[in-house]
Residue, then its C-alpha position, 0 to 999 in steps of 0.5 A: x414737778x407736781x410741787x412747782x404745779x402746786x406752788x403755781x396754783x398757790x401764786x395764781x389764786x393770790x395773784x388774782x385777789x391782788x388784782x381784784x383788789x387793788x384797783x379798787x383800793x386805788x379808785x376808792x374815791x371815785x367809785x365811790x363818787x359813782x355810786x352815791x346816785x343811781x343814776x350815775x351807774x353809768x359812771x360806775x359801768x364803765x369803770x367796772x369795765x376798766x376793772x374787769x379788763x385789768x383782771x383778765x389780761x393780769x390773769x393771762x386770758x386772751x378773751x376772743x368775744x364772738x357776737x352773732x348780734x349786737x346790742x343797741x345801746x339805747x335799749x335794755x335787754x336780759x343777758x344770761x350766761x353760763x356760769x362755772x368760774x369767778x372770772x364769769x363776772x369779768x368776763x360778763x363786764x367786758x362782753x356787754x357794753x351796755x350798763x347792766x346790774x347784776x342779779x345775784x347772791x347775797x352771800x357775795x356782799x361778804x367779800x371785802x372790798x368787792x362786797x361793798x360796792x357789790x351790795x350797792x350796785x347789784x341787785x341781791x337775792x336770797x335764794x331761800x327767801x320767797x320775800x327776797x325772790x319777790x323784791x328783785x322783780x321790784x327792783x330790777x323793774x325800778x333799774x330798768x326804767x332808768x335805762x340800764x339792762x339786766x344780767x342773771x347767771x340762770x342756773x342759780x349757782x355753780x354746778x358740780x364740775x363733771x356738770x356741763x350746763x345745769x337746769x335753769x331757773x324761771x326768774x330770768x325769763x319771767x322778768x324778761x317776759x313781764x318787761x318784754x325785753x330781748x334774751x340775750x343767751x352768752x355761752x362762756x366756753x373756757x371759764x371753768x379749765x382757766x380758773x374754776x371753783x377748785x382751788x389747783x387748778x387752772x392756768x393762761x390761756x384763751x377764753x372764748x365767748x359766744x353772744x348769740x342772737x336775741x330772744x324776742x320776749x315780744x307778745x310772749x306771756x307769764x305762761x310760756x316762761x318754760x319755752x323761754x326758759x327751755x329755747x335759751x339754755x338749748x342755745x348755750x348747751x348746744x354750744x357748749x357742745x361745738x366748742x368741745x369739737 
């Protein structure tokens, strides 16, 4: 029985490259079309959307998305999330209407395929690097006068699995501040059990998202980041917990 379990998770893991894969083969021209001007990353949202929503249900998973307030499109916002599972930028794509850029590792611009259309799309970080920390404020600023919001997974990475909710980190928070635009705390409920970091594991099953009510940043300065940063995660970790009930 534990060998049908193993061959399973061997077949899931590829079917899901495959999904993740494919479509972009398919809309090639068009997604490159999308993105050869900033300002038509609307364009290339919205298909990124499609893109995500193929993924999930091919993958099985019935996302129930619960939001205590809604987004106004016409206005930006910082979204943050945590982050426990590969799928976290599907299902981010399919929670937010509203055109965002990602904010994220650099080292995911490796990947074939999704790397390319991700370097050009997201805004990237070394986390290493104090000078690449830098250029993100300057560029998410750039992105935020064209309209469009902005996503950051606070904890800076994936934590350990036996980890529920990991430290966050000021950025997020600090660029939310310096352009006094709403937090919008997500708490991702089912991510790391339907297919987390390890390779057997995983499977089917629901996903539930939790979009929390908004943050005002308004007034608020460089000095009270902390509180910012400290009131967010509360939300999601207590969260977390009352999905556990």
């Amino acid at each position: 029985m534990k060998v049908f379990k193993y061959i399973f998770w061997v077949l899931y893991r590829v079917w899901f490259y495959i999904l993740v894969g494919l479509p972009i083969i398919v809309l090639f021209p068009i997604l490159l079309v999308s993105i050869a001007k900033e300002a038509w990353y609307p364009l290339f949202f919205r298909i990124a959307r499609v893109w995500a929503k193929i993924i999930l249900v091919g993958m099985g998973f019935a996302y129930k998305i619960d939001r205590e307030e809604t987004p106004d499109r016409s206005k930006s916002y910082m979204f943050v999330a945590n982050h426990t599972s590969m799928v976290d930028i599907m299902l981010m794509l399919v929670s937010v209407k509203n055109p965002f850029v990602f904010v994220g590792k650099a080292e995911l611009s490796k990947i074939p395929l999704f790397g390319f259309f991700y370097k050009r799309t997201c805004i990237l970080v070394d986390r290493s690097s104090a000078k690449s920390r830098q250029a993100v404020f300057l560029r998410a600023q750039r992105r935020l006068k064209t309209g469009v919001s902005i996503c950051i997974f606070p904890e800076g990475g994936v934590p350990e699995e036996h980890i529920d909710l990991d430290a966050f980190k000021d950025g997020a928070f600090r660029l939310a501040i310096n352009h006094q635009i709403p937090v919008v705390p997500i708490t991702f409920a089912d991510n790391k059990k339907r297919f987390s970091y390890t390779f057997f594991s995983g499977g089917p099953g629901r996903m539930r998202v939790k979009m929390h009510k908004f943050i005002s940043t308004e007034g608020l300065t460089i000095k009270e980041t902390r509180e910012l940063n400290d009131a967010s995660r509360e939300i999601i970790f207590n969260q977390l917990q009352a999905f556990k009930k």
